[in-house]
N, C-alpha and C positions, 0 to 999 in steps of 0.2 A: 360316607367313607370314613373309616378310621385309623386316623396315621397314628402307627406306635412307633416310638422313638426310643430306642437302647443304647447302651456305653456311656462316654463322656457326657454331662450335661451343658455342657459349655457348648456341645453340637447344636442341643436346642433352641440356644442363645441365639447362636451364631443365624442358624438358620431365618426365626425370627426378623433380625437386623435385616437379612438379606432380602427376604421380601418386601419390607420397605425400602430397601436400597431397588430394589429390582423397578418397582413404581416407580417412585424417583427419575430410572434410568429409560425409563419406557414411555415417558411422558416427555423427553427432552423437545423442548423448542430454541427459538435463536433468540438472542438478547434484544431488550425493550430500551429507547434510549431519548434523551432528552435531547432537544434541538436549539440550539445557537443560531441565530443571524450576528454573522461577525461584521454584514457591513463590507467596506471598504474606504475610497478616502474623497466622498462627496461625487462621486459620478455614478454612473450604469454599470459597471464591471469590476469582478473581484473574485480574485480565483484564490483560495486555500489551498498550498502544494504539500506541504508538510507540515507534521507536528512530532515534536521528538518526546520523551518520558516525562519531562518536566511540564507538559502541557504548553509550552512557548509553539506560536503558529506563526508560517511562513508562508508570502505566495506574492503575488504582484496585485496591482490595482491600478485604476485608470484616473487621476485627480480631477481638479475641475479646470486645469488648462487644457485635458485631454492628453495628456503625457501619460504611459503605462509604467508604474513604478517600484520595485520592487519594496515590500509591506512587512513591518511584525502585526500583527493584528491582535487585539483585547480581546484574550480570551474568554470574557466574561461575558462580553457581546454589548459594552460598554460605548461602542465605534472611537476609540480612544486609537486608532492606529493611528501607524508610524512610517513614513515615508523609511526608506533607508539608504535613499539616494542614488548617485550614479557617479561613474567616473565624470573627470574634467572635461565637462565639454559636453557631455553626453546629455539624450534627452527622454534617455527610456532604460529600464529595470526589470529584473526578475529574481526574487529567489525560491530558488528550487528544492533547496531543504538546509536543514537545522540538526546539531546533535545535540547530545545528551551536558555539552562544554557551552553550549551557546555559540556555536560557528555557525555562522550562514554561510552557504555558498550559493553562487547560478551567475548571471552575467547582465552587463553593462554594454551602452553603445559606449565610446570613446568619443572626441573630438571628430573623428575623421566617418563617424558612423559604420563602425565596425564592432560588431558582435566580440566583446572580450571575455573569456571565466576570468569571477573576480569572488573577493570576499569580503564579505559588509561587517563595517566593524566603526570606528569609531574615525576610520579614512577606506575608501573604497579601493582596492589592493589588486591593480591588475597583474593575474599569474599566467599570462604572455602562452603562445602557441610554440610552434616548429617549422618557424617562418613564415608561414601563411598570415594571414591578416585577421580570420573571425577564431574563437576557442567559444566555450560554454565548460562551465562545472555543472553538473547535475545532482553528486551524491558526495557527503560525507559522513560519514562513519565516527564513531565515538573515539576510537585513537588516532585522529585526525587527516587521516587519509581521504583523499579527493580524488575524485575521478569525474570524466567525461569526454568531452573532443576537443580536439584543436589541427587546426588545419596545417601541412606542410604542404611541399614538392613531392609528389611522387615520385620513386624511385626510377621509374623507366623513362622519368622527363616526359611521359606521354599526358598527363593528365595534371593541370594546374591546381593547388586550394583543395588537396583531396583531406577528409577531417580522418584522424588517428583515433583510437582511444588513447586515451591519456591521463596521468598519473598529475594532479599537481600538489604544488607546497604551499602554503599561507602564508609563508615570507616573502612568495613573491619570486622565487630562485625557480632556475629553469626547469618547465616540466620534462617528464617522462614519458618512452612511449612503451603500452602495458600491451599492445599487438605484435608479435611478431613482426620484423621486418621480411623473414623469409617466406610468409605468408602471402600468397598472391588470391585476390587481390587484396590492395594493404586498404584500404577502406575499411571502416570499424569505430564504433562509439561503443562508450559506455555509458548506461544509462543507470545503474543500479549497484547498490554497495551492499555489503554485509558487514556486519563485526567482528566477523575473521578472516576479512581481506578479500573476498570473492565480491571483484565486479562481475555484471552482467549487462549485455546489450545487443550490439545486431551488427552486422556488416553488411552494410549499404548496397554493394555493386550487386553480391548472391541472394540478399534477405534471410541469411539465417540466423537467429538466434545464438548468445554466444558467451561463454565465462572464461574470462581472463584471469589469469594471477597479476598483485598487485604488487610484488615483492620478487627478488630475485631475478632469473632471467623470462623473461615474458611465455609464457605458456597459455596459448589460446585451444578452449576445446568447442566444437560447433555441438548445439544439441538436437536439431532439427524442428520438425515439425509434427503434426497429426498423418501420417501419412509424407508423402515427400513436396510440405507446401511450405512456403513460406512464414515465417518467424521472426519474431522480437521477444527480447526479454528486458524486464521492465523492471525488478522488484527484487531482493535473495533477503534471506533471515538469517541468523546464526548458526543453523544448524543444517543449511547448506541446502533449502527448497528454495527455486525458483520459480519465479510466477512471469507470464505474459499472454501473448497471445499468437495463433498460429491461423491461416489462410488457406486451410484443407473447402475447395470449391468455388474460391473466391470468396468465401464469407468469413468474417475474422469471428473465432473459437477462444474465448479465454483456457489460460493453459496452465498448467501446475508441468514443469520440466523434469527429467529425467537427470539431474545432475553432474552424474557419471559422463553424457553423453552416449548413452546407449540405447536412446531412441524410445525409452518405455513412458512416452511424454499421457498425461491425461486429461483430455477433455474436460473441460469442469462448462464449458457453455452446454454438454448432453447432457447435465442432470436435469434434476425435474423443479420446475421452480413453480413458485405463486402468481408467476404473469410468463406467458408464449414467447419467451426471450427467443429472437433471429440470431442474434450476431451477441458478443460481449467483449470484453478487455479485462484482463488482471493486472493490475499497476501495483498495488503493494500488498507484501507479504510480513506481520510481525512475527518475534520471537516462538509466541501460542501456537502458529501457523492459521490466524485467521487471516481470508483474501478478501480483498474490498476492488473494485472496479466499477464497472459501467455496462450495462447491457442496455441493448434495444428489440424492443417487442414487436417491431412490425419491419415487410421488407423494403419497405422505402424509407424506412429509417429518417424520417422525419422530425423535425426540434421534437416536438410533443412525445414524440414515442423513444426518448434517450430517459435512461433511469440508472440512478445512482444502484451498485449493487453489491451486495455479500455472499461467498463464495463457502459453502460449508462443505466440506470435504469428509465431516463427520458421515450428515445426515445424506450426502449426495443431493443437497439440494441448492438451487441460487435464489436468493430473496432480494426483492425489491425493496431497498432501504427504508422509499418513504413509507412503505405500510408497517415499518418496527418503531417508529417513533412514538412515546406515551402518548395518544389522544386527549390526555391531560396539560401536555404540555403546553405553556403560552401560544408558543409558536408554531405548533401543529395547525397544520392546511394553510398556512402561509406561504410556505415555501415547493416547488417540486426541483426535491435532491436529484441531479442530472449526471454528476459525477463524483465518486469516492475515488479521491489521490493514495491519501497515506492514511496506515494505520499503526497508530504507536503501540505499546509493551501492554497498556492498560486498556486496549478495545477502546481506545479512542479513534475518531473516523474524522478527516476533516476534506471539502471539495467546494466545487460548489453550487451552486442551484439557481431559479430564475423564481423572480416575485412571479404568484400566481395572480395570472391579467394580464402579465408585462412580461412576455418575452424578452424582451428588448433589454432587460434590467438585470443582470446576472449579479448574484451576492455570493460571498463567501460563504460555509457554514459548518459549524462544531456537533457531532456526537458524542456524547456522554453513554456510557450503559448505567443505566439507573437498577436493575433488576436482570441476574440471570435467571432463567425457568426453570433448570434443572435446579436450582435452591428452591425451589418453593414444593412444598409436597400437599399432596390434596389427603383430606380427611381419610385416613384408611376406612375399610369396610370394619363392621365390629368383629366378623370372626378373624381378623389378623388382628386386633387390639389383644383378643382373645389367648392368642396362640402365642404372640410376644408378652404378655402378664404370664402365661403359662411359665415358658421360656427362663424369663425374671425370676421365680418365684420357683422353679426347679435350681435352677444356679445358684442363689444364693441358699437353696436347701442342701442342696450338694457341697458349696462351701463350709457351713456347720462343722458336717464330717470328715471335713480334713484341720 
């Protein structure tokens, strides 16, 4: 066949570029990534909940008196962590995520062994409920806004300790409640933040999925399910995608939401993945709109059969995290990654995994992306070398003449 090319020479150019661009784009795979054991603080358990931009990690761990603690953990995989304590009196910890300022937020027992949201810092800062006795922080956000539950009186006095979503402050000043009170029922947390104000989470009493405003007067919108089932939302980005999971048959369906609240919610547990995933979970969603979670590959759902997972929305596909890790890596086949929490701005992934042999031993652990696939291009054929020297060498012949 002989392609004759006429007009502008810059077309041939162009054209040229594209075909390698087009390989490029036809060869895409998911990112290959180095593995962390981050450890924990001398026991069997260690969960990695978050990791914010600056690579700083958060999550809980269990010491060697058997107290579960809330952790900064060495990113480097150094096991240099760091307890970060607990309220006065208290004998257990969690923090549940970190922003871009270094806040930590998640929760504390108190003296009296009650569940408080608090904020770790250089004194443990209880930010108090709506009269009820347990709160928890879950998420905060790079302009310091805080969200999660804390418990009050229900309004009809029929129901005692019912948890709100809730707004709180780092000074410690009274929270806010980001649910509607004219909402029935007033049950509702929030689990999830974004950076422009959009909590996300679920209401208890119906199970539906749920975005709040964090500002102004409370505006609650339900987003539903896959069908009319049951829902949670777990995760929002900047740009206003929510991530969770939904209960279409009984089987929890990781879920990419519909926003708006107009129901066009998408399955992401029906793609096609690299292992017979049954059930999944979406927990976090970054800036990029990559989703990291958890799927299980069989129906009994068995330790052995939970996998840490990646959620590509490009390729419509779900991968099993531990098969992207470099096979060069130290720490390749040491670990099986069982759950992906958070994922930061930079395709960082942190959760965490059980030593292989030892169920029993759960560690924290760090992904790095060492290599995206779409940058790598494979040796073109020589008749497109061909065609792009062509290309080159009619353009700058064309250039001459002007």
């Amino acid at each position: 066949m002989r392609l004759t090319l006429r007009g502008n020479p810059t077309g041939v150019c162009l054209l040229g570029l594209g075909l390698l661009a087009g390989m490029s784009a036809a060869e895409a795979a998911p990112k290959i990534y180095n593995l962390t054991d981050l450890g924990g603080l001398g026991s069997n358990y260690a969960e990695a909940l978050a990791i914010n931009d600056n690579g700083t990690i958060v999550g809980a761990a269990r010491d060697t008196n058997g107290n579960t603690l809330a952790t900064l953990f060495d990113g480097a995989g150094g096991n240099f962590n760091q307890s970060l304590g607990t309220l006065l009196g208290g004998d257990s910890s969690r923090a549940n995520d970190i922003n871009n300022n270094g806040l930590i937020v998640g929760r504390s027992d108190n003296a009296a062994g009650q569940r408080r949201a608090v904020v770790f810092g250089n004194f443990v800062v209880d930010l108090g409920t709506f009269g009820g006795p347990e709160s928890e922080a879950y998420a905060v956000n790079n302009s310091g806004v805080i969200v999660g539950e804390a418990d009050t009186t229900d309004i009809t006095n029929t129901l005692d300790n019912v948890p709100n979503a809730a707004r709180f402050f780092a000074n410690g000043s009274a929270p806010s409640n980001i649910s509607p009170l004219s909402v029935t029922p007033t049950s509702s947390v929030a689990y999830g933040l974004s950076d422009n104000g959009t909590a996300v989470g679920d209401r208890p009493v119906n199970a539906r999925a749920v975005r709040f405003t964090t500002s102004g007067i409370p505006v609650l919108t339900e987003l539903g399910g896959i069908g009319n089932s049951f829902s949670q939302a777990f995760g929002a980005n900047a740009n206003g995608d929510i991530v969770g999971e939904t209960f279409p048959g009984g089987v929890i369906h990781a879920t990419l939401f519909d926003s708006s609240g107009g129901g066009a919610n998408i399955d992401l547990s029906g793609a096609a993945g690299e292992f017979g995933q049954f059930s999944s979970s979406a927990r976090s969603i970054n800036d990029v709109g990559e989703i990291v979670g958890t799927a299980v590959v069989s129906p009994g759902g068995a330790f052995d059969d939970i996998r840490a997972a990646y959620f590509d929305t490009v390729d419509d596909m779900v991968y099993d995290l531990n098969t992207l890790v470099d096979p060069n890596d130290p720490d390749f086949g040491t670990l099986r990654l069982i759950a992906a929490r958070d994922i930061n701005n930079k395709g960082q992934i942190v959760g965490w995994a059980s030593v292989v042999g030892q169920n029993n031993f759960l560690t924290a652990f760090l992904l790095t992306p060492v290599v995206e696939a779409e940058e790598e291009m494979d040796m073109p054929e020589p008749a497109t070398w061909l065609l792009l020297g062509a290309a080159l060498v009619g353009f700058a012949s064309w250039r001459r003449r002007i």
